[in-house]
N, C-alpha and C positions, 0 to 999 in steps of 0.2 A: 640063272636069274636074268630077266630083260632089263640092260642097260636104261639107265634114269633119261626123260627125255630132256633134252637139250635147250635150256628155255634163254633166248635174250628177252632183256623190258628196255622196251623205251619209255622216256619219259622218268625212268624209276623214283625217281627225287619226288613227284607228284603224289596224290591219296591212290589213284591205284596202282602205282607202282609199290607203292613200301605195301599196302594190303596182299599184294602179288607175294611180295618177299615172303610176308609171317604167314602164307599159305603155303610155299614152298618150304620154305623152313621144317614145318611140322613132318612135309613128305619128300625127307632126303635119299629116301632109295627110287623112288618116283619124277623126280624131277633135280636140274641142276643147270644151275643159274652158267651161262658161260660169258654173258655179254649184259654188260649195263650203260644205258645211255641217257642224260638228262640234256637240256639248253643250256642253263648256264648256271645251276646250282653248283657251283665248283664243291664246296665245304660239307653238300650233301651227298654227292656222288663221290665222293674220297672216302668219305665214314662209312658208303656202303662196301664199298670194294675190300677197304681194310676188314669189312668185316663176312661179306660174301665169299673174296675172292675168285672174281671169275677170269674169264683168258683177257676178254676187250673191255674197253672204258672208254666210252667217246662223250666229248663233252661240245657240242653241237656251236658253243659260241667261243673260239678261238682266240678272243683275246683272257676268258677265263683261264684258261690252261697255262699260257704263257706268264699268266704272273704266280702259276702256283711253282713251288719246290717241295721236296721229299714227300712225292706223291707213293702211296702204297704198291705195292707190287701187281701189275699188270702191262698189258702196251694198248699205254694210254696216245689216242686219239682225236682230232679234231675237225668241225667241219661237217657242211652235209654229204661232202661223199663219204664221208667216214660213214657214218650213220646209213646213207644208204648200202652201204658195203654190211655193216652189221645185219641188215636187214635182210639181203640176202647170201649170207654168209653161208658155205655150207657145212658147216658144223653145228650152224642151229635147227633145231628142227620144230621150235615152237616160236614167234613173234610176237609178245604182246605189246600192243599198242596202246602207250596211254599217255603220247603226247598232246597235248593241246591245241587245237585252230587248225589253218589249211597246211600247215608243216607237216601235219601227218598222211598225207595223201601218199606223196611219194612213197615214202617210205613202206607204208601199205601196198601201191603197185609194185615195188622190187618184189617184195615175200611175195606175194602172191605169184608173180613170174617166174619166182624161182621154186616153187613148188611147198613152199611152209604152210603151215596151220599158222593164220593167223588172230589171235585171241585179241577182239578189237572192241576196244574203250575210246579209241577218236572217234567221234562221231562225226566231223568233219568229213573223214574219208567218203562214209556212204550219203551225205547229204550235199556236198558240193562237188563231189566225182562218181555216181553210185555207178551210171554208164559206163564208165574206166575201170572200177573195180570190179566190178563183175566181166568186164573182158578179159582183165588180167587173171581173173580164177580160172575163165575157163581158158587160156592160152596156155597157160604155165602149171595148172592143174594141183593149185592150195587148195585151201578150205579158209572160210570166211564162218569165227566162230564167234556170235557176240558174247560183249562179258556185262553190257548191260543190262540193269536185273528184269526190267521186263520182256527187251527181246531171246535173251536165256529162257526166260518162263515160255516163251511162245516154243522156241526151239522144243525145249522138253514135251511142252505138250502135243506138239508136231509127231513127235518119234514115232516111226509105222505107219503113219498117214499119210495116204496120199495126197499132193496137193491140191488135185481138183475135190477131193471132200473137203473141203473146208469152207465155210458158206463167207463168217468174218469175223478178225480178230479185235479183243476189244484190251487195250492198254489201259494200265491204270493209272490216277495222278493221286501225289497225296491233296494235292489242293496248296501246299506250301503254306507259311506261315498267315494268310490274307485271305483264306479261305471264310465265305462269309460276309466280307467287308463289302463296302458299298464303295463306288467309282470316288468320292469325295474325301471319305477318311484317307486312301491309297495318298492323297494330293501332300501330305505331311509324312509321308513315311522317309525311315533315316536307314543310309545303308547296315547300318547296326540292327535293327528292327525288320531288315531283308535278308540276313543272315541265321535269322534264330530259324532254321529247318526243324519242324518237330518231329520228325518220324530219321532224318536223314543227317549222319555227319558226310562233309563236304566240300571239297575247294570253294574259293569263291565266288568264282566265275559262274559253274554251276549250280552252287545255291542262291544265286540272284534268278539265273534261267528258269530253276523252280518254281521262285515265288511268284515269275510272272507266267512261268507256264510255255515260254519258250522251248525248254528245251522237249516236252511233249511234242511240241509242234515238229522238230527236229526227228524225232523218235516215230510219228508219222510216216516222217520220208523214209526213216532208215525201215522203217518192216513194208514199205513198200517195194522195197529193192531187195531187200533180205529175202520177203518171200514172194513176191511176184504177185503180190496182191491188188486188187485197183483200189485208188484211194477211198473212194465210196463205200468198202468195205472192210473201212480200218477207222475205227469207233473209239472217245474215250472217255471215262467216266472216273466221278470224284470216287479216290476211298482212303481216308484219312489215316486210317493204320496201314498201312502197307504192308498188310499182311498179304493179300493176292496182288499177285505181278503183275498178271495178262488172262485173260480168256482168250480159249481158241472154240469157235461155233463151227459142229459139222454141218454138213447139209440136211441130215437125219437129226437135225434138236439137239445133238447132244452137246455138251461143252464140257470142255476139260481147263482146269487152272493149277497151275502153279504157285504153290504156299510156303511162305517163310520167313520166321523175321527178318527183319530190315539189316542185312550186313552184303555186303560186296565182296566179300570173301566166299560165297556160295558160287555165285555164278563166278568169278574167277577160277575157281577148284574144278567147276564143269567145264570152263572154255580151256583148262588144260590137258583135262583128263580124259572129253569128247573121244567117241562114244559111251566111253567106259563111265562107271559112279566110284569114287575113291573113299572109303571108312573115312569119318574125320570127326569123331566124337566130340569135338567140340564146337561141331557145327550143327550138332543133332540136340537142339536141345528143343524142338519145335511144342507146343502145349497149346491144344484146344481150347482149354479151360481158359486158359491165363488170355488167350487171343483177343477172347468173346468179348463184347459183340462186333459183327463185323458190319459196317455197314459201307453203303455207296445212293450217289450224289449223282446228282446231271450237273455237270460244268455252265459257269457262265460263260459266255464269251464276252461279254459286255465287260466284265472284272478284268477279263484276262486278253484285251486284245491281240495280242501277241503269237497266241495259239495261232486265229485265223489268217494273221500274216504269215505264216510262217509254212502254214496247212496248205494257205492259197499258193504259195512262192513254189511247194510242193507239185501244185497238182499243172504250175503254169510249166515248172519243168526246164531244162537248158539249165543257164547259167543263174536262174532266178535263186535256187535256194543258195546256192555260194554270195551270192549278190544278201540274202536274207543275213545270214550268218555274220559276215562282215559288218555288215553293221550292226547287229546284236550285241558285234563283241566290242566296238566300240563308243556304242551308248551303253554296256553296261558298264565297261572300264571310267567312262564319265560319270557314272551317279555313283559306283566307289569311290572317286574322285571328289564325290560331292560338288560338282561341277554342273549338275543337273538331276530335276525329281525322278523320283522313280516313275510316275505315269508318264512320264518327257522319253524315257527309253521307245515307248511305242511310236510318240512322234516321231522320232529320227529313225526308226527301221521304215515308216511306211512313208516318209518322204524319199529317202533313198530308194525303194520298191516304186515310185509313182515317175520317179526321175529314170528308171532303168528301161531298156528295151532288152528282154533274155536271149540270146543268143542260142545254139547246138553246144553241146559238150562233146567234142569231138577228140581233145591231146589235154595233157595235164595245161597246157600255157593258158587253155581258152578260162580254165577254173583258177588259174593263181590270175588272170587277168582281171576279172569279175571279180575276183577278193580287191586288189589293189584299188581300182575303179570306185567302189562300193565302199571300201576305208578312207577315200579321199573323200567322195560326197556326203557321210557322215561326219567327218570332221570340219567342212563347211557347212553341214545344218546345223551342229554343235556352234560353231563361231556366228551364226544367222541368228539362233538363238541369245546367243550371248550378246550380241547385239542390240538384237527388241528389247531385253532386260533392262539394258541400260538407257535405251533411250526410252524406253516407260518410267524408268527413275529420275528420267534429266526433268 
């Protein structure tokens, strides 16, 4: 019988880390958790261990640990060399990635240098380093598997095909909760009402990216580097049920898509199991009947400015889209904050984008620079903002 493959999660405390677990779970002769790693959920990455049990436990933010006592049985860990030492550890032989922001870069380049499959849910790695990560796969000779459900969908519908057949691939959006809405209703929206995802459960950070369609625009960059596509030939289009992923268009007409209810446990199950397909009868409950009808939209961009920031910051390339991201993440953490509207989030990505000059992506320092850079100028457009506020109320 072939030994179960060896899986660390980072991030684990997060939605795909625990969905990673109750995949794993189901296939314990298949896979086996040896190493879990979150920032600084202490109280969650303890419940997991007590109840996973694997070899490593790092918990990324070092003063969590030191206030904890009778921690479960492991050697428990702290810090980011820890984590990068997990990452390229060699007793794992699978890396999923599902920490949050540009944190997960590094960690990404170790596994991949050191020759892991990595099962990758930051999307950060491939849109503020994609140049770095793909050096590192092919230096150290990982594999780069996404667990995103539409670059999964493309992946699969790739399989046998050769890359120059492929004319372009088309992603899908559900269009998130403001699908429809006109630029001026947006102007009263409450992060409550940016939250309610109808097709998608979801952290928060991501379910805001939805609603405004950012994170599409993200998703862009990343099947651009994924599959070496030009951006002119990476298309996306409304489809409210998410029921198809992605379309892949050959050069012969033909297209192939990817179908399945909306769970992130599909493509996690493929980014572990890659090349192989693993039984998972609870994942096979797919019904035509029940799907129907399926339809699709042309996106606005006028709704959804965000996309085109984000598309653009893509195609400008260097340091632009890590420059994008950063500030995304801090104007969206502001209108959770309720510190600013939601159509204010676009203002503060494209002031910071208008302030930037992009630079080469050359070493990880040039992409944590552009984050730092880009998190400071958004938090001065935020307090410029907060400013005009009040002296239009004086």
């Amino acid at each position: 019988m072939t030994a179960p493959l060896r899986v660390a999660i980072l991030g684990s405390t997060g939605s795909i880390g625990k969905s990673t677990l109750e995949v794993i779970a189901r296939h314990p002769t298949r896979f086996q958790v040896v190493a879990l790693a979150a920032n600084r959920s202490m109280a969650g990455l303890a419940e997991q261990v007590a109840r996973v049990r694997p070899r490593r436990a790092v918990i990324v933010d070092g003063a969590a640990l030191g206030a904890e006592r009778d921690l479960p049985p492991a050697k428990w860990e702290a810090g980011r060399d820890a984590l990068l030492s997990v990452a390229s550890d060699p007793d794992v032989d699978v890396v999923v990635n599902g920490l949050v922001g540009a944190a997960g870069l590094e960690p990404t380049l170790a596994a991949l240098e050191a020759g892991k499959r990595v099962a990758l849910a930051n999307k950060e790695s491939l849109v503020a380093g994609g140049p770095l990560v793909l050096e590192a796969a092919r230096r150290g000779g990982g594999a780069l598997i996404p667990i995103d459900s539409e670059h999964s969908a493309i992946l699969q519908c790739l399989a046998g095909s050769d890359r120059g057949a492929v004319a372009r691939i088309v992603l899908t959006a559900s269009g998130g909760p403001f699908r429809g809405w006109n630029r001026s209703a947006l102007e009263g929206v409450r992060p409550s009402d940016a939250l309610r995802h109808p097709t998608w459960a979801m952290g928060a950070k991501i379910t805001i990216d939805s609603a405004t369609l950012a994170n599409k625009a993200l998703e862009v960059i990343e099947a651009h580097h994924l599959y070496g596509m030009p951006y002119q030939a990476i298309e996306v289009v409304v489809h409210p049920q998410s029921v198809v992923h992605s379309f892949v268009e050959f050069v012969d007409g033909s297209v192939l898509a990817q179908l399945g209810f909306p769970t992130m446990e599909l493509p996690i199950l493929y980014a572990l199991s890659h090349p192989d397909r693993v039984d998972d009868p609870r994942l096979r409950t797919f019904d035509p009947v029940r799907t129907s009808p399926l339809t699709f939209e042309a996106m606005d961009p006028e709704l959804f400015p965000l996309f085109e920031l984000g598309a653009g910051a893509g195609r400008r390339g260097g340091t632009a889209p890590a420059v994008f991201n950063a500030a995304n993440e801090v104007a969206v953490a502001a209108f959770l904050g309720e510190r600013i509207g939601f159509t204010a989030i676009a203002t503060v990505v494209e002031t910071v984008l208008d302030q930037t000059t992009e630079r080469p992506v050359t070493e990880v320092a040039d992409v944590l620079e552009a984050d730092r850079a880009a998190r400071v100028a958004a938090c001065a457009a935020l307090e410029q903002m907060g400013a005009a506020e009040k002296g239009a109320g004086a």
